[in-house]
N, C-alpha and C positions, 0 to 999 in steps of 0.2 A: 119323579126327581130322585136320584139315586147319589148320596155320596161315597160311596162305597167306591173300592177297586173289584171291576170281577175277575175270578178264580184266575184266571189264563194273568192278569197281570198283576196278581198275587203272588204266584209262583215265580215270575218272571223278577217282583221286586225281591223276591227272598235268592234267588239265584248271582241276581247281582250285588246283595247286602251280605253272605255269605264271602262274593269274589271280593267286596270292597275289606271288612273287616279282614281277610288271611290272609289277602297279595299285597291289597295299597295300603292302609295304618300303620303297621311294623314298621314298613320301611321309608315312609311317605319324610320324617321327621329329617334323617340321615340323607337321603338323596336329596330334598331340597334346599338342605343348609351346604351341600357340598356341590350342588349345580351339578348332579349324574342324569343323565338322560333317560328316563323311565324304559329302557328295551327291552326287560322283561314283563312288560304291564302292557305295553305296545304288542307283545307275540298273544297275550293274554286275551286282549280286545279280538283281535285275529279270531283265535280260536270260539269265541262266543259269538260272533260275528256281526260285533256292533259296530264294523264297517259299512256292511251291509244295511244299517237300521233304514235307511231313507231310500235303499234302492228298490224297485218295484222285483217282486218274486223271480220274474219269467228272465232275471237276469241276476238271478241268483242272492238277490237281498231279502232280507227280514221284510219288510214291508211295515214295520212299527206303526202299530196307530198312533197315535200323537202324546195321549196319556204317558203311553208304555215310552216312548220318545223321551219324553221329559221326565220318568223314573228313573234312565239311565244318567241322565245329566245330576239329579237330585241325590243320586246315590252316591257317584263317584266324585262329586264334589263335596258331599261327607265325609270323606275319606283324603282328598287330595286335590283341591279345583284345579289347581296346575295341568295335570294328567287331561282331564278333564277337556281343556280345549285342544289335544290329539285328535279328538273325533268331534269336536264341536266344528270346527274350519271345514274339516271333512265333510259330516253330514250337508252340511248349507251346501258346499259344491255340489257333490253327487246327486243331491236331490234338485238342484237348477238345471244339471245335466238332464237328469230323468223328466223333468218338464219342460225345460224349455230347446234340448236338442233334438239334432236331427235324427232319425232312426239309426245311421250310419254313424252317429258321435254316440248313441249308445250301446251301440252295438262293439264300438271299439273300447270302449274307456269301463263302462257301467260293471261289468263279469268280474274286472280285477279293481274295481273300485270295492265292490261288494267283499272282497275274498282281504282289502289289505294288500294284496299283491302291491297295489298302485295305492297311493294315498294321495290327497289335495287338500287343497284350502283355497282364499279367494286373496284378489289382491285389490282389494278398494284404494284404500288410505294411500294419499301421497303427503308429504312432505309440510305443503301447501292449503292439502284440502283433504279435509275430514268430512267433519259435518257436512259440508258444503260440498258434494258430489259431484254436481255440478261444476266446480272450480277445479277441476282435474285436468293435467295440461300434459299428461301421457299421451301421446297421437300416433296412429297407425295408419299409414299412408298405403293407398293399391300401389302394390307393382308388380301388372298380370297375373299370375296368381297366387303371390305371396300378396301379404302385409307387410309392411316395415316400420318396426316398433321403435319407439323411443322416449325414456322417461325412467321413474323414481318412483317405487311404491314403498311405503313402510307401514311398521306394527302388520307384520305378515305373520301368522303361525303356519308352521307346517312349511315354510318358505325350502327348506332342505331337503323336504322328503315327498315335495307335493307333484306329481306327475299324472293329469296335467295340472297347470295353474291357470284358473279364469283369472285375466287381468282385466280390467275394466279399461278401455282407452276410448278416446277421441278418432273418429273415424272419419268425421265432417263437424268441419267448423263457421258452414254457413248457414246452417239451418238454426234455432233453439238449444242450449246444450243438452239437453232433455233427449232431444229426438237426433243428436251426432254423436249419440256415445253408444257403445257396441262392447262384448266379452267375447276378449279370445282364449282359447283352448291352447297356451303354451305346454310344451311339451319339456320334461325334463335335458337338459343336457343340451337343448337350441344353442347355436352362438351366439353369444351377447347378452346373454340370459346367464346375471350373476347375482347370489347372495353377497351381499358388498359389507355385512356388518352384522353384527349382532345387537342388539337395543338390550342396554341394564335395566332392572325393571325392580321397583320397590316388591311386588311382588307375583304370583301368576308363573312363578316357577314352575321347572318342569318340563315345558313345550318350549320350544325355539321362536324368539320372535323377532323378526330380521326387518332390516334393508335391502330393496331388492333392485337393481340397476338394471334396465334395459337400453341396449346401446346394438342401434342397426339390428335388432332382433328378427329375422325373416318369420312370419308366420303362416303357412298355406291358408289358402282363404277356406278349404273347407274344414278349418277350426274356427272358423265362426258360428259363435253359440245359435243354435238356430237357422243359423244359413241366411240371416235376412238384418243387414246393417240398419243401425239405429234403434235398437230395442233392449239395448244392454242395460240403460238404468232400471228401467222396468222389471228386467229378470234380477239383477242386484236387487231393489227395496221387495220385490217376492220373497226373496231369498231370507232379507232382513224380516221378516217378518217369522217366519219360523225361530230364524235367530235368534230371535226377543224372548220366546220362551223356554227356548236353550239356557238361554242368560238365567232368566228367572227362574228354572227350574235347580242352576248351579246356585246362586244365591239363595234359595231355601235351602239346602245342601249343608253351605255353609253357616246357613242361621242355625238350622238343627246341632251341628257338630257344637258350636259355641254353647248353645244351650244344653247340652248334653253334657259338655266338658262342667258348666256351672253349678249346675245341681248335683252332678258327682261333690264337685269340691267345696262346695256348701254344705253337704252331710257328713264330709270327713276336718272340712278345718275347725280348728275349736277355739272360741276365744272366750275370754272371762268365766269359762267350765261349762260351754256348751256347744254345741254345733251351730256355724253362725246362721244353719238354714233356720235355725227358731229367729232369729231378729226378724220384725214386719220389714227395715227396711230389705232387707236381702228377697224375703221374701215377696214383696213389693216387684221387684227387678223382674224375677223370676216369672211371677203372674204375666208381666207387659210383655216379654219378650216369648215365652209361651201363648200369647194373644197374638201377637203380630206374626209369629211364626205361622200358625195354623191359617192365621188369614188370608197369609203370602200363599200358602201351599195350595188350598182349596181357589185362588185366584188363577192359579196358575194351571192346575189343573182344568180349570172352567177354562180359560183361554185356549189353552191344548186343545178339549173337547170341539171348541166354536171353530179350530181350523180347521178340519176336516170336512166344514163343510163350506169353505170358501176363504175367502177375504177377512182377517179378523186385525184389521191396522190399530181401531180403539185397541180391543180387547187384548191383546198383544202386548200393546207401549202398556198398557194398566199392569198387567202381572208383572213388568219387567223394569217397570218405574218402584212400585209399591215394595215388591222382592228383594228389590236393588237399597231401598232404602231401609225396611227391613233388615237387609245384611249388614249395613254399617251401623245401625243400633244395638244389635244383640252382642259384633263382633265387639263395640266399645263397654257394654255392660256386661259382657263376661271378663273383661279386664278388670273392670272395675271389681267384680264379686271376687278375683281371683288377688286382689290388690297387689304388692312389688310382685309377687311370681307371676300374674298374665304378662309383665315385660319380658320375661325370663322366654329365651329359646327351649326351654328344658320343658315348657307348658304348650299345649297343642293352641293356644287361642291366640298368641301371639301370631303366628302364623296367618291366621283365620284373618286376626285385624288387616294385616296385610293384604290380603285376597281379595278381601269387600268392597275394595275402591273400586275394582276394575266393572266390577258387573254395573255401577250407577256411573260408567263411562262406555264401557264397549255398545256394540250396536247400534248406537244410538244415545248420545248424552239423555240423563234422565227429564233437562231444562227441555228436551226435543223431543221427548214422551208427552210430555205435558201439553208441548205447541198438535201435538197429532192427535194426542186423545180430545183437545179444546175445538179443533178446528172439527172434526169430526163430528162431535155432538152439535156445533154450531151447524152444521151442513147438513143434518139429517142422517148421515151414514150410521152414526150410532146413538144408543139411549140408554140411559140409566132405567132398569126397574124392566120390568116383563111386558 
């Protein structure tokens, strides 16, 4: 049992802590209070080619083992979580492409997925139905060899920039919903195929995240994921499932930065003639949120490890339930250590408080972690202890 990082994702975490500290910090503050679009941090990712992290080699990606996967998310979300889900949307498609398409869907998309050339994200969420995946009332109709799409996705990132976009639709509506939902390979710039809105967002700045209206959308049927209708939710919660430690690898990111920010400003604030890090209760804060942080990280790590070699749905929803929650502790106790100035925009933790919501709602509500990690243990699939 090793908890260490070895050397190759050593270097790899000092490469990206490096690119987070001198491209994203500086500027992270100014761009996300003024809503600029990260395009130099975007040409940045290109160039290191965490495009590529989930595409397999022979098609020109990284091939990230899972660890190394989830130090890109944990780094840059130290830095900037916003940025952050640029390649979050991304990897999840590219690497569904990479598994679940046809040789011919990777051989078109995979090469300029990897490079940033092309970029994507996914389009689950509708209007209607989140959680409830199943209640998704987007429908794609045959008409010889098109599809014909029709419907409303929202909370999309990358909705502007994503070519193609897996959209999840209804392909049959008389079998189970389970087994009449299918993902097609929309292509930028189709007719009917619009960004319809932008969605304001408490916070998660940064990345664009839209509404997206499909109205008579034609789709060739050989952009169906896989080539074989009815198997779209099943490639969707694969997908989520890498997703979860995406999540959780950003929210230890953000728990790190908060607690970074607090113990800087515990050794420099001074009250009654001393540094308030001498009070127990400060330091108090400090201990819990340095405990939970570690535990998030080594969780999430351990989950990374366990994909690699299959199915990890417990161990998944655990890092990204635990991380997530996690994240809203530290982001509310560095406020707290930081007293009036954590409100203050002028302070990095402010920010942070804002961020932390999203990771104990995306992928998966954390009340829906809970229901996966329970059901789970109850079924045999997983076990606490060795």
């Amino acid at each position: 049992m090793d908890f260490e990082l070895n050397d190759e994702q050593r270097m790899f975490r000092r490469t990206l802590r490096e690119f987070v500290d001198s491209e994203i910090v500086p500027v992270a503050p100014e761009w996300e209070r003024t809503g600029r679009y990260p395009t130099e941090i975007v040409e940045r990712f290109k160039h290191l080619g965490l495009f590529g992290m989930t595409v397999p080699e022979e098609y020109g990606g990284l091939a990230l083992d899972r660890v190394s996967f989830a130090l890109v998310f944990e780094e840059i979300a130290r830095g900037w979580m916003g940025v952050a889900g640029v390649l979050g949307s991304h990897s999840l498609a590219a690497w569904m492409i990479a598994e679940h398409g046809t040789e011919e869907q990777r051989k078109a998309y995979l090469p300029d997925l990897a490079t940033g050339a092309r970029r994507t994200g996914i389009a689950l969420t509708e209007p209607g139905a989140g959680t409830d995946l199943q209640g998704i009332q987007t429908r794609a109709v045959r008409d010889g060899d098109h599809y014909v799409v029709n419907g409303t996705k929202t909370w999309i990132t990358n909705a502007r920039h994503a070519d193609p976009m897996p959209v999840l639709v209804k392909t049959s509506v008389a079998e189970p919903a389970h087994r009449g939902m299918s993902l097609l390979l929309v292509e930028a710039g189709t007719p009917g195929y619009t960004v319809s809105r932008d969605l304001p967002k408490l916070g998660y700045k940064g990345t664009e995240t839209c509404e997206i209206a499909l109205v008579d959308v034609r789709v060739p049927v050989a952009n169906l994921l896989g080539g074989v209708e009815g198997r779209g939710m099943q490639q969707a919660l694969s997908a989520l499932e890498l997703g979860r430690i995406n999540i959780a690898a950003r929210a230890v990111g953000v728990s790190q930065c908060a607690y970074d920010a607090a113990l800087n400003y515990s050794r420099e604030r001074h009250a009654f003639g001393r540094p308030i890090a001498d009070f127990q209760a400060i330091q108090l804060k400090l201990a819990d949120m340095a405990t939970d942080i570690q535990a998030a990280r080594l969780l999430t790590y351990w989950a990374a490890t366990r994909s690699a070699a299959g199915a990890v749905n417990a161990e998944a929803a655990m890092a990204k339930y635990f991380a997530s929650e996690v994240a809203l502790r530290t982001t509310m106790e560095a406020m707290r250590i930081h007293g009036g100035y954590g409100y203050s925009q002028e302070f990095v933790v402010e920010r942070l408080y804002r961020d932390a919501p999203l990771m104990a709602i995306g992928e998966g509500t954390n009340d829906v972690q809970r229901m996966v990690i329970a059901r789970s243990l109850i079924s045999g699939k997983a076990r606490v202890g060795w």
